[in-house]
C-alpha positions as CSV (number, residue, x, y, z in Angstrom):
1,X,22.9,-9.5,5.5
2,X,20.6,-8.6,2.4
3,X,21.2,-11.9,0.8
4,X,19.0,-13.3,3.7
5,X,16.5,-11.7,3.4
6,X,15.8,-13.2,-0.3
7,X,14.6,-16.2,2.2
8,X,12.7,-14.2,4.5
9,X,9.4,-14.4,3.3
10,X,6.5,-12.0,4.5
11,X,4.7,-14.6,5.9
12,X,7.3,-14.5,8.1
13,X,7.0,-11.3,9.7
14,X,3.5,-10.3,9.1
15,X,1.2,-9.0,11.7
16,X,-1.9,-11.3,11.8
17,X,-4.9,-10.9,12.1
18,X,-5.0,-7.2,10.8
19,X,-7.2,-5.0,12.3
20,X,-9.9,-3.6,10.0
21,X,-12.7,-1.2,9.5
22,X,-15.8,-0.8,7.6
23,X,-16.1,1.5,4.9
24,X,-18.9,2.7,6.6
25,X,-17.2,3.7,10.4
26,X,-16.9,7.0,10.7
27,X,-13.3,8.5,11.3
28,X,-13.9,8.7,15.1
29,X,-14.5,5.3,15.2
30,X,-11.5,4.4,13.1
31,X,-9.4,6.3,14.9
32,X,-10.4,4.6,18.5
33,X,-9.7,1.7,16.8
34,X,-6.1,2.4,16.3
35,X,-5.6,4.3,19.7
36,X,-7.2,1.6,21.4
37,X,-4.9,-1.1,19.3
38,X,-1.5,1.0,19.5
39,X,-2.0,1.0,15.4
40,X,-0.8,3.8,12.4
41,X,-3.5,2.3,10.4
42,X,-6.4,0.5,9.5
43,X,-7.5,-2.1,6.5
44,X,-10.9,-0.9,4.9
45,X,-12.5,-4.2,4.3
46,X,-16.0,-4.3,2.4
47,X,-16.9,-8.3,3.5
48,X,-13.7,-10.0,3.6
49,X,-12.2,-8.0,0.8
50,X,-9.8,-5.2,1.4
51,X,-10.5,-2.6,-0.1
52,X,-8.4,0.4,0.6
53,X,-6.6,1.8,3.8
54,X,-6.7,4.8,6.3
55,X,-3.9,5.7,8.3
56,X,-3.5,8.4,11.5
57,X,-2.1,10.7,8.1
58,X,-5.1,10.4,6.5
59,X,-7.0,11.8,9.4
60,X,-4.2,14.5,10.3
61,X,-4.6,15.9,6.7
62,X,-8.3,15.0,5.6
63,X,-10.1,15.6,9.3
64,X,-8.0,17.4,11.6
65,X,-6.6,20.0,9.5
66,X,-9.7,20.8,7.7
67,X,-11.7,20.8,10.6
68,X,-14.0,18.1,9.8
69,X,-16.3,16.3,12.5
70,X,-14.5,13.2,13.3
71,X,-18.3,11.9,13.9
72,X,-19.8,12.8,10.3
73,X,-17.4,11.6,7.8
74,X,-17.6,7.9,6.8
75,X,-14.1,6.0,6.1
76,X,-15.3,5.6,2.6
77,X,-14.5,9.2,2.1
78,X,-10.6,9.3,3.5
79,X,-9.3,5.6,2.8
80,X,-6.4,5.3,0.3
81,X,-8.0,3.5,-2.7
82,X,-7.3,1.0,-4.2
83,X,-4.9,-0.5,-2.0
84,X,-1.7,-2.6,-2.9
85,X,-1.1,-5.9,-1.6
86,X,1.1,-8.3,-1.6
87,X,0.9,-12.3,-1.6
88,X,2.7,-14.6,2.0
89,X,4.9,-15.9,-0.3
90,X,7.0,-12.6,-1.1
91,X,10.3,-12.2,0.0
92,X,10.6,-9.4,2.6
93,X,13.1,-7.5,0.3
94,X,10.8,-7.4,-2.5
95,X,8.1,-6.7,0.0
96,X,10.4,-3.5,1.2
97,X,11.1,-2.6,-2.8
98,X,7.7,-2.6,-3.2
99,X,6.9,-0.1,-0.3
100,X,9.8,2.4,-1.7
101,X,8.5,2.1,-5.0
102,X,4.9,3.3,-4.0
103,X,6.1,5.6,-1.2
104,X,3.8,3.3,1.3
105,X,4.9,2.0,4.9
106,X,2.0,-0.5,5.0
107,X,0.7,-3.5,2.4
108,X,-2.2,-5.6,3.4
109,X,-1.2,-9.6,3.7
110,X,-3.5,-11.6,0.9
111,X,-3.6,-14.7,-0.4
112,X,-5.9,-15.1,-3.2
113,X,-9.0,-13.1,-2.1
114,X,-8.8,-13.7,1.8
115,X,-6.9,-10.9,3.8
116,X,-4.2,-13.0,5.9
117,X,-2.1,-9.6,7.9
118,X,-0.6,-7.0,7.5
119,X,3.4,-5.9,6.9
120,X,4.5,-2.9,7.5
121,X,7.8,-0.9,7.0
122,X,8.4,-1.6,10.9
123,X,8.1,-5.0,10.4
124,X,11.4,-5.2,7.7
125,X,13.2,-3.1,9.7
126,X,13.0,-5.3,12.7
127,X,14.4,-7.9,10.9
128,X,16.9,-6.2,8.5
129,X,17.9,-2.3,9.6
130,X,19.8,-2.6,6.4
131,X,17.0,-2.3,4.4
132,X,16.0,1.3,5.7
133,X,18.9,2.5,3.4
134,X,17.9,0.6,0.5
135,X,14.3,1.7,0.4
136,X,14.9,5.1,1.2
137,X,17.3,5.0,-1.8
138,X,14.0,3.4,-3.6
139,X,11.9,6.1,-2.8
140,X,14.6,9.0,-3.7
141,X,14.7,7.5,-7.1
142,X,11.0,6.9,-7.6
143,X,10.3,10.6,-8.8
144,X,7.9,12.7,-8.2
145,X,4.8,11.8,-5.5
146,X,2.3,11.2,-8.9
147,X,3.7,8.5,-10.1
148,X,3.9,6.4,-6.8
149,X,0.5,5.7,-7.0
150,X,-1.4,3.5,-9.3
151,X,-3.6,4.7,-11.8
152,X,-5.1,2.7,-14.9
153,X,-3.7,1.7,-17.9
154,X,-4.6,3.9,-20.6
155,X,-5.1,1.0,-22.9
156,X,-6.6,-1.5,-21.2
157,X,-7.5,-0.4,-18.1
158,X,-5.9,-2.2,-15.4
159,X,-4.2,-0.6,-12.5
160,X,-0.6,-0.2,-12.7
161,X,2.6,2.2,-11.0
162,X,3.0,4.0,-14.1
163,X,6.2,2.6,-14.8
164,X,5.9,2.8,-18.5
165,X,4.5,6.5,-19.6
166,X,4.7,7.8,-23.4
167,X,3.2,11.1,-24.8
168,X,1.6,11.4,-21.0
169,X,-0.3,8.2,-21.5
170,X,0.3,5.5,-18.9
171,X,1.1,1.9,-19.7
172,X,1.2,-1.5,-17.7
173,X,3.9,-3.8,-18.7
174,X,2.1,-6.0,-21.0
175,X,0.0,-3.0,-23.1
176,X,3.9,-1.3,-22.9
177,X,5.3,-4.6,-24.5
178,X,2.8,-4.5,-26.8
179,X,3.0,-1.2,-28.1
180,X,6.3,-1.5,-28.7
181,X,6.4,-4.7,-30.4
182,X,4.0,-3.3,-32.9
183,X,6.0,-0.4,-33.2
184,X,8.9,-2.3,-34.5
């Protein structure tokens, strides 16, 4: 069944539109939104660019549990930044290796600079169950919870998993290649 998938593109199964919030909506309002919409999350858009991503966890741990007026804090403040996305034309496994790999159950749709939906770990699972052991397998093997995020390059400063680390300094692919070529 996982060989179809490689076909299954996340176009496919998106959820579009996705429902978003401004950076500026305070956490009550964002989390009407997503009672009102029967949503874990919303995408944080600043204009038409995405540009992070709060989730009912988010509020749990950053409002809830600390005791925070819901009223008073902007999204700004709780939003998962910066956020990963992924292109239409992705196949859905890669999609779901990419979700395991971050430790993230939602990646905003885009195509070039225009937000198109939203997939979310539901949305493979509804058309794969088979893929809830392979990403779970994913995220065993990822590590520890630091280095599912992105952070910047320490050469060149672009954002990257953190898949290439050396004397605690954090490389992207191409600085990684690099290095080592001039190594040699």
């Amino acid at each position: 069944m996982l060989s179809n998938m490689d076909r299954l593109l996340v176009r496919d199964i998106m959820t579009s539109p996705p429902i978003t919030a401004s950076p500026d909506a305070t956490a009550l309002d964002a989390a009407r939104i997503m009672k009102e919409r029967n949503i874990g999350a919303v995408i944080v858009n600043e204009g038409q660019r995405p540009v992070g991503i709060l989730t009912e966890r988010d509020l749990v741990r950053k409002v809830v549990s600390e005791g925070v007026d819901p009223k008073s804090v902007r999204v700004k403040e709780l939003m998962s930044s910066p956020v990963l996305t992924v292109a239409p034309s992705m196949d859905v496994l890669e999609a779901a290796r990419t979700m395991a790999r971050h430790r993230v159950r939602r990646l905003p749709v885009l195509r070039g600079q225009e937000l198109l939906g939203i997939v979310t770990e539901r949305d493979v699972l509804e058309v794969s169950p088979d893929l809830l052991e392979v990403t779970r397998d994913l995220e065993a093997s990822a590590g520890d919870a630091d280095s599912a995020f992105l952070t910047k390059c320490s050469s060149c400063g672009a954002l990257t998993d953190g898949q290439r680390a050396s004397d605690g300094l954090v490389f992207c692919e191409e600085c990684w290649h690099e290095l080592r070529t001039r190594a040699y």
